[in-house]
C-alpha positions in Angstrom: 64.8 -18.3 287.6 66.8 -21.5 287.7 65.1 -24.2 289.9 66.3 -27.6 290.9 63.8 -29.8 291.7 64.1 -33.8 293.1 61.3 -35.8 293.1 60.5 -35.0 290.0 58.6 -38.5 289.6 56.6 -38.1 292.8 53.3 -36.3 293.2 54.1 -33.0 294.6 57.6 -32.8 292.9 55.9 -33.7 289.3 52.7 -30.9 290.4 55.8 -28.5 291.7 57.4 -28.8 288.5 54.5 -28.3 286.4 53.4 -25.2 288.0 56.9 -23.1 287.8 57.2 -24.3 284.0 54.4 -22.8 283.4 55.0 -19.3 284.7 58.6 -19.6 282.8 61.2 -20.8 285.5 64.1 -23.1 284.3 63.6 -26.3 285.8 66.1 -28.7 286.4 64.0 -32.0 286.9 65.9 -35.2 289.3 64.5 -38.2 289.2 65.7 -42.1 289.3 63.5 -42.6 286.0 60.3 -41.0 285.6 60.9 -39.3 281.8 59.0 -36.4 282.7 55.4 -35.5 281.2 55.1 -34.4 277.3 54.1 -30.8 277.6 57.3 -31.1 279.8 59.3 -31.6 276.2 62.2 -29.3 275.4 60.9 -27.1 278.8 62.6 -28.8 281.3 65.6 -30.5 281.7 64.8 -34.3 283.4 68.5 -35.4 284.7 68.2 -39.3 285.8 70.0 -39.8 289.5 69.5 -41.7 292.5 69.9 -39.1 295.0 69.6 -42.0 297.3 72.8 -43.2 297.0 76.5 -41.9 296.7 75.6 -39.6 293.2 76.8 -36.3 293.9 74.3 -33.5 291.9 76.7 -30.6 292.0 77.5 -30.6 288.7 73.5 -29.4 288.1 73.9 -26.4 290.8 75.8 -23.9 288.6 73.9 -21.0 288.3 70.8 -22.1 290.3 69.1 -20.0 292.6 66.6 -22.1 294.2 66.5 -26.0 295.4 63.0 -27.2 296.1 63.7 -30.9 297.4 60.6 -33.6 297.7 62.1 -36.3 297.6 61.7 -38.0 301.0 60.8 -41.9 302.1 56.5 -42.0 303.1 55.3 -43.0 306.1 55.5 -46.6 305.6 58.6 -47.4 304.2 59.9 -44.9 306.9 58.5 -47.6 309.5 59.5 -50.4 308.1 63.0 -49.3 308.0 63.8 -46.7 310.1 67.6 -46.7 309.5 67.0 -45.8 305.7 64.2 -43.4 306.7 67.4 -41.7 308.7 69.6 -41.9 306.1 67.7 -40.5 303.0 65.3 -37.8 304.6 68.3 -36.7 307.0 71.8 -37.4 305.1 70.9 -37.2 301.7 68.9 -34.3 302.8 71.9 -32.6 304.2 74.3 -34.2 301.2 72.2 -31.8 298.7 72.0 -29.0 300.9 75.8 -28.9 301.2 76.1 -29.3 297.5 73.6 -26.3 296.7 76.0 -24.2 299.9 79.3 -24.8 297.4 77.7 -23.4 294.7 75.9 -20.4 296.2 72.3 -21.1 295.5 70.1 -18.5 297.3 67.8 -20.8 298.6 67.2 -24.2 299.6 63.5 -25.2 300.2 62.7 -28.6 301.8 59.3 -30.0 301.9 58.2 -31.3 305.3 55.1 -32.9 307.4 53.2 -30.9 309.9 53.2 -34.7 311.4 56.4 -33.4 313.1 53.9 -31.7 315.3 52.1 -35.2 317.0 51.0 -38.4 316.4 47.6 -37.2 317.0 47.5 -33.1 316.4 44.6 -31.1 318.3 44.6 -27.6 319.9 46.8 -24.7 318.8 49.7 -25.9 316.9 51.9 -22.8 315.1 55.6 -22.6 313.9 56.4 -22.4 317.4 54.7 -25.4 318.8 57.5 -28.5 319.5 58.2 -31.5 317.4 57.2 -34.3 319.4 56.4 -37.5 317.3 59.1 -40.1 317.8 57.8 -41.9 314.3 60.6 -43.0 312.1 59.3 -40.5 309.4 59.0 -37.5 311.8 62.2 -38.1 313.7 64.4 -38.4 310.1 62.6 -35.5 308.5 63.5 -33.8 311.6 67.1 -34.7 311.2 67.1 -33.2 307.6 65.1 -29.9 309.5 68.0 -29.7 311.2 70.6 -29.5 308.8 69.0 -26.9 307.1 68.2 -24.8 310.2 72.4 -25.0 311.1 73.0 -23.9 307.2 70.4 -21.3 307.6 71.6 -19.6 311.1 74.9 -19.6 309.9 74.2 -17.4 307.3 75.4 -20.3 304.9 71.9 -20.4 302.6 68.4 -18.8 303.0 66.9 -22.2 304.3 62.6 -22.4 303.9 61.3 -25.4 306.0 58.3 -26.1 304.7 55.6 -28.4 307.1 52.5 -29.0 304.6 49.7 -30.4 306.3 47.2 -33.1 304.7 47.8 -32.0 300.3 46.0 -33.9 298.2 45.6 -34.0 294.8 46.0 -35.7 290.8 49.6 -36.7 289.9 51.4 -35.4 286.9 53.7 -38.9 286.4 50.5 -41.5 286.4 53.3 -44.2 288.5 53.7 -41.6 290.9 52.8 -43.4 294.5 50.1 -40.9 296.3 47.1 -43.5 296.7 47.5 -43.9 299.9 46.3 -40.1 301.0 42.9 -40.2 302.0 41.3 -37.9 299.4 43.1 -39.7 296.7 42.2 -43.0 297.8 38.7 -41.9 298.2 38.2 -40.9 294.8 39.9 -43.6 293.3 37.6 -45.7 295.1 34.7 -43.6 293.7 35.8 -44.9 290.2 37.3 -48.3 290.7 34.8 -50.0 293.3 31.9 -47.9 292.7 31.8 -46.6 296.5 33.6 -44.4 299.2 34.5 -47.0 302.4 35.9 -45.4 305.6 37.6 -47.4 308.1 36.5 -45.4 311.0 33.9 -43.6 311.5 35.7 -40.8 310.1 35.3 -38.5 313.4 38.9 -37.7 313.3 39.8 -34.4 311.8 42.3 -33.2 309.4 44.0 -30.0 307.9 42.9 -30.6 303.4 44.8 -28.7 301.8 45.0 -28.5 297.5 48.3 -29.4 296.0 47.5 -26.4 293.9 47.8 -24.1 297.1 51.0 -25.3 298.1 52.6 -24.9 294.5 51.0 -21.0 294.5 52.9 -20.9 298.2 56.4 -21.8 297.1 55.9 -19.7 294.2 55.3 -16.5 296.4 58.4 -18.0 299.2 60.8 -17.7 296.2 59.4 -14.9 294.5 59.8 -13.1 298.2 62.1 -10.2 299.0 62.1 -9.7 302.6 64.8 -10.4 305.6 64.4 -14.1 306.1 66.3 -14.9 309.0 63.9 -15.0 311.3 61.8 -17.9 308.4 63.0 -20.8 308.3 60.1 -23.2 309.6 56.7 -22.1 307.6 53.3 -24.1 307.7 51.6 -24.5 304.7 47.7 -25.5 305.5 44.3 -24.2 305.0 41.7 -22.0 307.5 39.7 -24.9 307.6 39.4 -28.0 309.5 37.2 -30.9 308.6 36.4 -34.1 309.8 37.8 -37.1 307.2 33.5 -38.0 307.0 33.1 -34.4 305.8 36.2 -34.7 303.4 34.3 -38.1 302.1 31.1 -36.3 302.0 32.2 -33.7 299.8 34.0 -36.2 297.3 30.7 -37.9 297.2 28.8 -34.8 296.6 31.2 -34.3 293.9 31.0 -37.8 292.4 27.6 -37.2 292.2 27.3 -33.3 289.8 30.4 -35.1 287.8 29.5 -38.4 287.1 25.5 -38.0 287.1 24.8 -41.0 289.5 25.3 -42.1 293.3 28.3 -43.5 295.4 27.6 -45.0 298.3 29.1 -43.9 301.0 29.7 -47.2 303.5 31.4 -46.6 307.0 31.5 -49.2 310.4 28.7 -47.2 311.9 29.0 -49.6 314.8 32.4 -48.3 315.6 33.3 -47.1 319.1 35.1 -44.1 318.8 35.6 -41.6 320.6 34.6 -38.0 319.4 38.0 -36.1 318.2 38.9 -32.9 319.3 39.0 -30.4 316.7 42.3 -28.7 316.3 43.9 -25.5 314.5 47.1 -25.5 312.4 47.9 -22.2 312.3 49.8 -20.3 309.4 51.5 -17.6 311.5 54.6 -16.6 309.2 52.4 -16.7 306.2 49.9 -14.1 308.5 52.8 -11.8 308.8 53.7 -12.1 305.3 50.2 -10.8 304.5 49.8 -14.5 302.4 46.8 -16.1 302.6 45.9 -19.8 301.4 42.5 -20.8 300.0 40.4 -22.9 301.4 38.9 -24.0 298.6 38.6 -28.1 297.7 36.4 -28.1 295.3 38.2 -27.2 292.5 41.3 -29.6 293.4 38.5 -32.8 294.2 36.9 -32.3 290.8 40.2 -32.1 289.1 41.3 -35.6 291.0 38.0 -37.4 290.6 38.3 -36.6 286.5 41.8 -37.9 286.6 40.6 -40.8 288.4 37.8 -41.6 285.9 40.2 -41.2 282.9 43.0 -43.2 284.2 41.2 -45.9 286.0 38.6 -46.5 283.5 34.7 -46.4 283.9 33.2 -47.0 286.9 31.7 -50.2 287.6 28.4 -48.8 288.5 
C-alpha cells in the first residue's frame, strides 16, 4: 500500500514510518529536514516540505491510498501562540486533507490527543464523551477534527480520527523533540542525572500507552475492511491506568535488571496534594472491532531506557 506520512522527523511519525516499512508499505516520508534513518535507504521516499506554510503536497498524492498526518504544534508552543496552534493543527490540517480529497486517497488518518477530553480526565470517558478543554492545543486540534469529520460525513474520504492517550516511547530521528513526555523524561533522567525526580507527588494518574501499540493499531485501521461511517473518532489507549509514581516505579525497577545498579527515586514527599481520582479511557470502537491493545510497558521502557543509555552516554553513577 502507498502511505503518505508528515512528520516524518517527529517521534511517532519517524516510529509510524518505521513500522509500515517494515511490513512492505510504500512510504512517502514529509518532513522540513529530518533525512530519514539509514535502514530507511532506498525504502522510503523522504520528500523535504514545510507543510507549515503555503507548499501545496498534491503532487505526492497520486496513487496513494492512505494519509497518516502527525505533524501537529505540542502543547507548549500551542500555548505560547495560539493563533499558529490554529493555523497549523486546523488549516494546514484541513489544507492536506483537501489535497488527499482531489486525488481520491481512501483514507485520511489524523493523529489526535485524548486531551480533547479535559484538562483534568477522570471517570468514564469513551468516543462519545464531549471535548471540553478550551487549551490552545485541544481547541486547534479540534478545529482540524473537524474538517475531517465534514470530509468524512460527506462521503468525501474515509476519515480515522485518532485520540492517543499518554504514548511514550524511543525516537527513530535522535533530534526528534519527545523529552518532554513523562516516561521519556524519566528515563533520560535515569541516564543523564543518575536519578528519577517527580515534581508532584506523582498521585495523578495517567493512560501509558507504548508507541509500539499505537503503530500495530493504525496498521489494523488501514488494513480494515468494514463500513466505516459510523468511525471516524477512535481512542487509542491501554486497559490500564496507573498513577505517574507507579509509571516512575516501574522505570526504576527497570533501571535497576538493565543497568545492574540503583536510581534513586526523589519526589517532594511534603507536597499537599490531593489524592486523584482514578479514571477509565475507554476503547469502545476498537471493542466492537474485536481489537484489543496490550497493556504491556515493559517491553517499550526497556527499549527507551537502552536508547537513552546509548545516546546520552554512561550514566554518571
Amino acid at each position: 500500500m502507498k502511505i503518505l506520512v508528515t512528520g516524518a522527523g517527529g517521534l511517532l511519525g519517524g516510529r509510524i514510518i518505521d513500522f509500515l516499512q517494515q511490513r512492505g508499505h510504500n512510504i512517502i516520508a514529509i518532513s522540513r529536514s529530518y533525512r530519514g534513518h539509514e535502514s530507511w535507504k532506498d525504502k522510503v521516499q523522504i520528500i523535504h516540505a514545510d507543510i507549515g506554510s503555503t507548499e501545496d503536497l498534491s503532487s505526492y498524492m497520486n496513487g496513494v491510498a492512505a494519509v497518516i498526518h502527525t505533524a501537529g504544534m505540542n502543547a507548549g508552543d500551542a500555548f505560547n501562540d495560539p493563533p499558529a496552534a490554529l493555523h497549523f493543527n486546523g488549516y494546514v490540517t484541513a489544507k492536506l486533507l483537501q489535497n488527499a480529497v482531489k486525488y481520491n486517497v481512501r483514507q485520511f488518518i489524523y493523529l489526535s490527543s485524548a486531551n480533547l477530553y479535559g484538562s483534568k480526565l477522570n471517570g468514564i470517558v469513551n468516543e462519545d464523551s464531549p471535548a471540553t478543554n478550551l487549551h490552545p492545543y485541544a481547541t486547534s486540534h479540534q478545529a482540524g477534527e473537524n474538517a475531517i469529520l465534514f470530509a468524512h460525513h460527506t462521503n468525501k474520504i474515509k476519515g480515522t480520527i485518532l485520540r492517543l492517550s499518554n504514548a511514550f516511547g524511543s525516537p527513530i530521528n535522535h533530534e526528534a523533540n519527545c523529552w518532554m513526555l513523562l516516561a521519556n523524561d524519566l528515563c533520560r533522567q535515569s541516564v543523564i542525572n543518575g536519578n528519577l525526580r517527580l515534581y508532584t507527588t506523582g498521585k495523578q494518574y495517567k493512560n501509558f500507552i507504548s508507541i509500539t501499540e499505537v503503530c500495530k493499531a493504525i496498521h489494523f485501521l488501514i488494513n480494515l475492511e468494514y463500513h466505516e461511517k459510523d468511525y471516524p473518532l477512535v481512542n487509542i489507549a491501554s486497559k490500564n491506568v496507573i498513577s505517574v509514581m507507579d509509571m516512575a516505579k516501574i522505570i526504576q525497577d527497570r533501571a535497576i535488571h538493565l543497568f545492574g545498579y540503583e536510581i534513586p527515586l526523589l519526589y517532594p514527599e511534603s507536597e499537599q496534594q490531593e489524592d486523584e481520582k482514578p479514571f477509565i479511557l475507554e476503547t469502545r470502537i476498537l471493542d466492537q472491532l474485536n481489537y484489543t491493545i496490550s497493556d504491556d510497558l515493559i517491553t517499550e521502557i526497556d527499549l527507551l531506557l537502552t536508547y537513552c543509555k546509548k545516546t546520552f552516554g554512561v550514566s554518571i553513577i
